[in-house]
C-alpha positions as CSV (number, residue, x, y, z in Angstrom):
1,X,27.0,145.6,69.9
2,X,30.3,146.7,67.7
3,X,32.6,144.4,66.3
4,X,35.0,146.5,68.3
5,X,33.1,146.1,71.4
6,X,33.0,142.2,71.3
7,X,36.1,141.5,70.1
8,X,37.6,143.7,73.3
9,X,35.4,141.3,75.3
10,X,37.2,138.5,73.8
11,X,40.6,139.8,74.8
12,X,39.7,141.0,78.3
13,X,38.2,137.3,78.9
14,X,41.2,135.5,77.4
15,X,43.5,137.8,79.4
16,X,41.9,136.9,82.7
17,X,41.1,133.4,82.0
18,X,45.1,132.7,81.3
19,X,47.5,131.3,83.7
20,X,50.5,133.2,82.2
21,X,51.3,136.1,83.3
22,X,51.4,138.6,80.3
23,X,53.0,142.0,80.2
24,X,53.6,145.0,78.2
25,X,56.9,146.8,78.6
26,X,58.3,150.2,77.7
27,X,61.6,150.0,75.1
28,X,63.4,151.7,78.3
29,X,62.3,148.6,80.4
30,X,59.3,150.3,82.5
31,X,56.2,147.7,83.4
32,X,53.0,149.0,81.4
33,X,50.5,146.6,81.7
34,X,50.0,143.1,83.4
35,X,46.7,140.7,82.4
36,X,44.5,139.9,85.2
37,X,45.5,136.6,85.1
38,X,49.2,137.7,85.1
39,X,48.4,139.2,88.4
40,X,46.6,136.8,89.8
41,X,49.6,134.6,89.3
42,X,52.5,137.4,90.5
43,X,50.2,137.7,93.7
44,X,49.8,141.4,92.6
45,X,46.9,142.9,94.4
46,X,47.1,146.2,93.0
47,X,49.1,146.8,89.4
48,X,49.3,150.9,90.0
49,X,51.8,150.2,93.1
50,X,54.2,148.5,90.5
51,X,53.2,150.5,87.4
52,X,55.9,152.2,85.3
53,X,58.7,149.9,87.4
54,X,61.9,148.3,85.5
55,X,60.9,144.8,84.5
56,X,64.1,143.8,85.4
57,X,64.5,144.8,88.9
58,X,62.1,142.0,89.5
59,X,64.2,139.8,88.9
60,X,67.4,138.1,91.1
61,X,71.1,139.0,89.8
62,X,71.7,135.5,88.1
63,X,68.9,136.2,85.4
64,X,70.1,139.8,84.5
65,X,72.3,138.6,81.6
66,X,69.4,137.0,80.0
67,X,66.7,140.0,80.7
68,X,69.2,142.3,79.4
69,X,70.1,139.8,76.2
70,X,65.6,139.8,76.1
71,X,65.1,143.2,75.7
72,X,67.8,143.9,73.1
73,X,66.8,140.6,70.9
74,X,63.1,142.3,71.0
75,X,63.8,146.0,70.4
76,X,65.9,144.6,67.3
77,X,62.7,142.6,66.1
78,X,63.8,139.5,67.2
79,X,62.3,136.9,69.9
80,X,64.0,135.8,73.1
81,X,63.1,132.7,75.3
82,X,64.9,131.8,79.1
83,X,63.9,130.6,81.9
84,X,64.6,131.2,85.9
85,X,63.5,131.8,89.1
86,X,62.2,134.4,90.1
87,X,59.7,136.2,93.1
88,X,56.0,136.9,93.4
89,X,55.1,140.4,95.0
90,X,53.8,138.4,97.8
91,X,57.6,136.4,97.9
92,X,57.4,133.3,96.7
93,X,60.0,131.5,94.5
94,X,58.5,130.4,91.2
95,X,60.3,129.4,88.2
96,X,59.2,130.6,84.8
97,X,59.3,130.1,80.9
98,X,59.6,133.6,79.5
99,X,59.3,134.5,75.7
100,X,59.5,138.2,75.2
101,X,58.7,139.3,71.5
102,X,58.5,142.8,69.9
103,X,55.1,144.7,69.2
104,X,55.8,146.6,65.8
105,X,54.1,149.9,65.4
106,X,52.5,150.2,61.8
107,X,55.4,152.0,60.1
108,X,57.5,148.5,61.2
109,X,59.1,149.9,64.5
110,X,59.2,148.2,67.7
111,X,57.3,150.2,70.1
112,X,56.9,148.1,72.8
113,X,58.0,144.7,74.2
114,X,55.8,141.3,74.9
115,X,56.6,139.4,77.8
116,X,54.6,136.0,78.2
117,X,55.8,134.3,81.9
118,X,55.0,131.1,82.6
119,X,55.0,129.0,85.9
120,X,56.4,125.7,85.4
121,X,57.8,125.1,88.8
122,X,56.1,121.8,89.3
123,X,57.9,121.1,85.7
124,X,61.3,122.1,87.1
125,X,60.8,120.6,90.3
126,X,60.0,117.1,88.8
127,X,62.8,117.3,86.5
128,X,65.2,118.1,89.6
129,X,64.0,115.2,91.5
130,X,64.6,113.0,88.3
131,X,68.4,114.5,88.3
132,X,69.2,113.8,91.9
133,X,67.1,110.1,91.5
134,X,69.8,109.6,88.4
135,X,72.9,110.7,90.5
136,X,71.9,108.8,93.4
137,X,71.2,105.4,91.0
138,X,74.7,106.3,90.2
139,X,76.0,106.4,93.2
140,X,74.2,103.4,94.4
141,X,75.5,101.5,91.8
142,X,79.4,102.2,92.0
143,X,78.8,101.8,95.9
144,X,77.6,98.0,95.0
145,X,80.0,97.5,92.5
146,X,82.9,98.3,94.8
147,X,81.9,96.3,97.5
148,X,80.5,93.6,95.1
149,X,84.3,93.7,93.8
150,X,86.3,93.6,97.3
151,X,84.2,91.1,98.4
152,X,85.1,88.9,95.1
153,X,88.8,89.3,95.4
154,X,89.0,88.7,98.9
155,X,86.9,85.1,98.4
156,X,87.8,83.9,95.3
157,X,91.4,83.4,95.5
158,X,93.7,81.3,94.0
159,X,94.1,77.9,95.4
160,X,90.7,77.8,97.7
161,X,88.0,75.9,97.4
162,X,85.9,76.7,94.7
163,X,82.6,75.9,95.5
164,X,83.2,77.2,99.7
165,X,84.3,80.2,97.9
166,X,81.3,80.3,95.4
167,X,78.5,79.4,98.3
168,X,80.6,82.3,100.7
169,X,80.7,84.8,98.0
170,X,76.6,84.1,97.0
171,X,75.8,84.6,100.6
172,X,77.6,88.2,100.7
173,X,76.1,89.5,97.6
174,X,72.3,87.9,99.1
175,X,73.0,90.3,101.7
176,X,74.0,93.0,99.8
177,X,70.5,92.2,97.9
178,X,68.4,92.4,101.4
179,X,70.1,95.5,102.3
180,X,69.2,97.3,98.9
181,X,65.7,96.4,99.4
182,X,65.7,98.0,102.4
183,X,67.2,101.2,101.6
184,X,64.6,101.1,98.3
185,X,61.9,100.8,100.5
186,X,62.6,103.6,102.6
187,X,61.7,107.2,102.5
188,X,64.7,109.8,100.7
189,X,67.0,106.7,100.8
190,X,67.9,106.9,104.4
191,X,67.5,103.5,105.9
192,X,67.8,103.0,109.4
193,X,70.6,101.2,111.3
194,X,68.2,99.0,112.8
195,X,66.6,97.7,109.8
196,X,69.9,97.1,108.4
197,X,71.1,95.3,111.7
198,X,67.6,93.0,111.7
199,X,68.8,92.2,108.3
200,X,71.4,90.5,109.0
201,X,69.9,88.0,111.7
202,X,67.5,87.4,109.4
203,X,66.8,83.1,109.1
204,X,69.7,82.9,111.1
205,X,69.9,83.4,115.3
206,X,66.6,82.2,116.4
207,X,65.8,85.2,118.8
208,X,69.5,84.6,120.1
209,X,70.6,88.1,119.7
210,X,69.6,91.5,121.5
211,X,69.2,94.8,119.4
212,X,68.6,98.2,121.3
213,X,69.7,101.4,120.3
214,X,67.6,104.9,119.0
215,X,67.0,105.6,115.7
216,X,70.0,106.6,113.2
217,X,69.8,107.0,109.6
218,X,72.2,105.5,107.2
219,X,73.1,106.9,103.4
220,X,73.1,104.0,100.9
221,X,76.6,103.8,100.8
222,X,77.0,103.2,104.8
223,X,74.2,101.3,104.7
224,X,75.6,98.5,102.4
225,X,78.9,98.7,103.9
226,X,77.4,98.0,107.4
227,X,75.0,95.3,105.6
228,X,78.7,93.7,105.0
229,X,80.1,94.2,107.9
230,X,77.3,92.9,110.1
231,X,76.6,89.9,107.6
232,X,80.3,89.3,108.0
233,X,80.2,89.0,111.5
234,X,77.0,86.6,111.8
235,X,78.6,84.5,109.2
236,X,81.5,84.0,111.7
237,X,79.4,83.5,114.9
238,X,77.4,80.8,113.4
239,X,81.1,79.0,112.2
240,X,82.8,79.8,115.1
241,X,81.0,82.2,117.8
242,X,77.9,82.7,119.1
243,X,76.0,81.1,117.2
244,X,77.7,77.8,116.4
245,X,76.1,76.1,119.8
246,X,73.1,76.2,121.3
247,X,73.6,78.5,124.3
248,X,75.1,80.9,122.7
249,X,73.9,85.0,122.2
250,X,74.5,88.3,120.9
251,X,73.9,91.8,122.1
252,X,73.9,94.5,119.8
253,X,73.6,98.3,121.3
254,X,74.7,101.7,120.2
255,X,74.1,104.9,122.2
256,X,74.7,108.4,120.8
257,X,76.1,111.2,122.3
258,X,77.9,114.6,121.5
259,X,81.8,115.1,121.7
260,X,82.8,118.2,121.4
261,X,81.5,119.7,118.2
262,X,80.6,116.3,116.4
263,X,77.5,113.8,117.0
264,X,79.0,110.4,117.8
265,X,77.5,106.8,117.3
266,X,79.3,103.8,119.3
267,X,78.1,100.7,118.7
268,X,79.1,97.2,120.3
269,X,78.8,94.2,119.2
270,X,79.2,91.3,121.7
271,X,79.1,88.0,121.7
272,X,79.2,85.5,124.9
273,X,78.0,82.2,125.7
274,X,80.0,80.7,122.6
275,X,82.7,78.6,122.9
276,X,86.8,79.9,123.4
277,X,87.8,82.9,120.9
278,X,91.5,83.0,119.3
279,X,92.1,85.7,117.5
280,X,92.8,83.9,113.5
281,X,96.3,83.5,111.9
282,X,95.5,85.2,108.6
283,X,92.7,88.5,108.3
284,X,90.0,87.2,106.3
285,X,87.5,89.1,104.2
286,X,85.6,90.5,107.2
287,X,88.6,91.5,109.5
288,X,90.4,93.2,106.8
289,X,86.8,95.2,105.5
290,X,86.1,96.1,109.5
291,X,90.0,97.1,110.1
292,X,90.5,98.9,106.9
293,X,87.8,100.0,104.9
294,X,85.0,100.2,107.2
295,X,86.2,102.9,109.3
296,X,86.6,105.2,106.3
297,X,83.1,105.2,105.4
298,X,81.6,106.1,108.9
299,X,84.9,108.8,110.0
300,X,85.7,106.8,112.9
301,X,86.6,103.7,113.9
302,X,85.8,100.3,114.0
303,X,87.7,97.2,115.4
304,X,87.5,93.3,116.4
305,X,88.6,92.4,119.9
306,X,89.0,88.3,119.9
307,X,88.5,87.9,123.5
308,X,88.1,84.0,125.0
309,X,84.5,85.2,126.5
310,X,83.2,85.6,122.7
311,X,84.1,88.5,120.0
312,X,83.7,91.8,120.6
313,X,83.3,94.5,117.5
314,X,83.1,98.1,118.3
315,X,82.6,101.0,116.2
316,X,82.7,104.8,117.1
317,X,81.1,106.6,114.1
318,X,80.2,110.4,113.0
319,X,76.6,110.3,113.1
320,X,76.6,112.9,109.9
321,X,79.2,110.6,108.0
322,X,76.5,107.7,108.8
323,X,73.4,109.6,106.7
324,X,75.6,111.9,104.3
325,X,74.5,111.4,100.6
326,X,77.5,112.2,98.9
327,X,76.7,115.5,96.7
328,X,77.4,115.2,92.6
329,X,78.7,117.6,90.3
């Protein structure tokens, strides 16, 4: 057997064996040649349908300028590399690495092109799952801050208590703590209003407290906020509600339903069996958070009715304010 002969073995068997897709293309543009392994890739089951085609008609408007700036770096001897999504001829998105080089005839010419494509759509797909894991750490993290901030300057004030305000301001950023843990432990960092609610009660009401209501998702930041908000309000049943005798209870229960174009969450909180309810002189942390800031995290609204019978909180939400992850630049 030939040198000839065994080194065209060679070549045929690399070509097949290879997971890139590697092409020949005509100065003009035209589709010469694709390895077996190319088409394996492309999902081409028969090259002569695609033969003698424009190279860059495969490929989607956005990644014209850089086919276009390909073919004239290689016909001037130069090599060009981009990358971009693009189709197989069975239709399905992939994302390639693409380095197209010259072939030079043997007076020195460039008589054809060199494309090498390669699939790296698990590559680009990790790395875009690392970008939106960075922007939502990023998020997370000026959500806490914010709230970790307003909940500072509406405790530690000048002229209270030091320590009341240091053992009330540990005991909102503990339950800012148990409701990140929840929304780390959950799936696409949607927690769920329930676990969130739970969270609260947690080593405090002793089964003395009711929670029914389906399943709603929360985004981080409405999730901490309602942490907050529902910490804020078992912090004031156990001092003055509910929960500051022994008879005492809580219902908490949301419904959902649809108004008019928009999915609507209302959600009551209500206390009974606690002793007499006066509405307080001055707006503390948790009133002011509920009245004010509160509603413009969940587009609705949210109030504190301080009825004799026990407190009542209601809040009338969007449902896709509730799970919206706010989108980054």
């Amino acid at each position: 057997m030939s040198a000839s002969i065994e080194n065209e073995r060679f070549v045929s068997a690399a070509l097949a064996a290879s997971e890139d897709c590697i092409k020949i293309i005509g100065l003009d543009g035209a589709l010469l040649f694709m390895s077996e392994g190319g088409q394996r890739v492309m999902d081409v089951d028969d090259f002569d349908v695609m033969k003698g085609c424009s190279w860059p008609s495969f490929w989607p408007d956005p990644s014209h300028g850089d086919i276009a700036k390909a073919i004239e770096e290689a016909k001037a001897g130069r090599c060009y590399r981009f990358s971009g999504y693009a189709n197989t001829a069975k239709g399905r998105r992939r994302y390639w690495d693409v380095k197209v080089s010259p072939i030079f005839a043997e007076d020195g010419s460039v008589e054809n092109l060199l494309s090498v494509s390669r699939d790296i759509t698990q590559t680009k797909e990790f790395e875009d799952q690392q970008n939106l894991l960075r922007q939502e750490l990023s998020h997370r993290i000026k959500n806490i801050l914010s709230l970790v901030q307003a909940a500072a300057n509406q405790t530690l004030k000048p002229g209270d208590d030091i320590m009341t305000a240091k053992s009330a301001l540990l005991a909102r950023l503990q339950s800012l703590g148990r409701a990140h843990e929840i929304l780390l432990k959950t799936d696409h960092h949607l927690a769920t209003l329930q676990a969130i609610v739970e969270a609260a009660f947690e080593g405090y009401a002793g089964g003395r407290f009711t929670i029914e209501g389906p399943h709603v998702a929360l985004s981080p930041k409405c999730g901490l906020a309602l942490a907050l908000t529902f910490h804020e309000l078992v912090t004031n049943a156990i001092k003055y509600g509910a929960l500051s005798n022994e008879s005492g209870h809580i219902d908490v229960v949301w419904t959902t339903a649809r108004d008019g174009e928009r999915d609507l969450l209302e959600l009551n909180w209500t206390e009974k069996g606690g002793p007499a309810v006066a509405a307080p002189r001055h707006a503390g942390f948790g009133t002011k958070m509920i009245k004010r800031a509160l509603s413009g995290y969940i587009d609705g609204d949210a109030d504190l009715q301080f009825d004799e019978g026990g407190l009542r909180f209601k809040m009338v939400a969007s449902l896709a304010a509730l799970s919206r992850v706010p989108a980054t630049a």
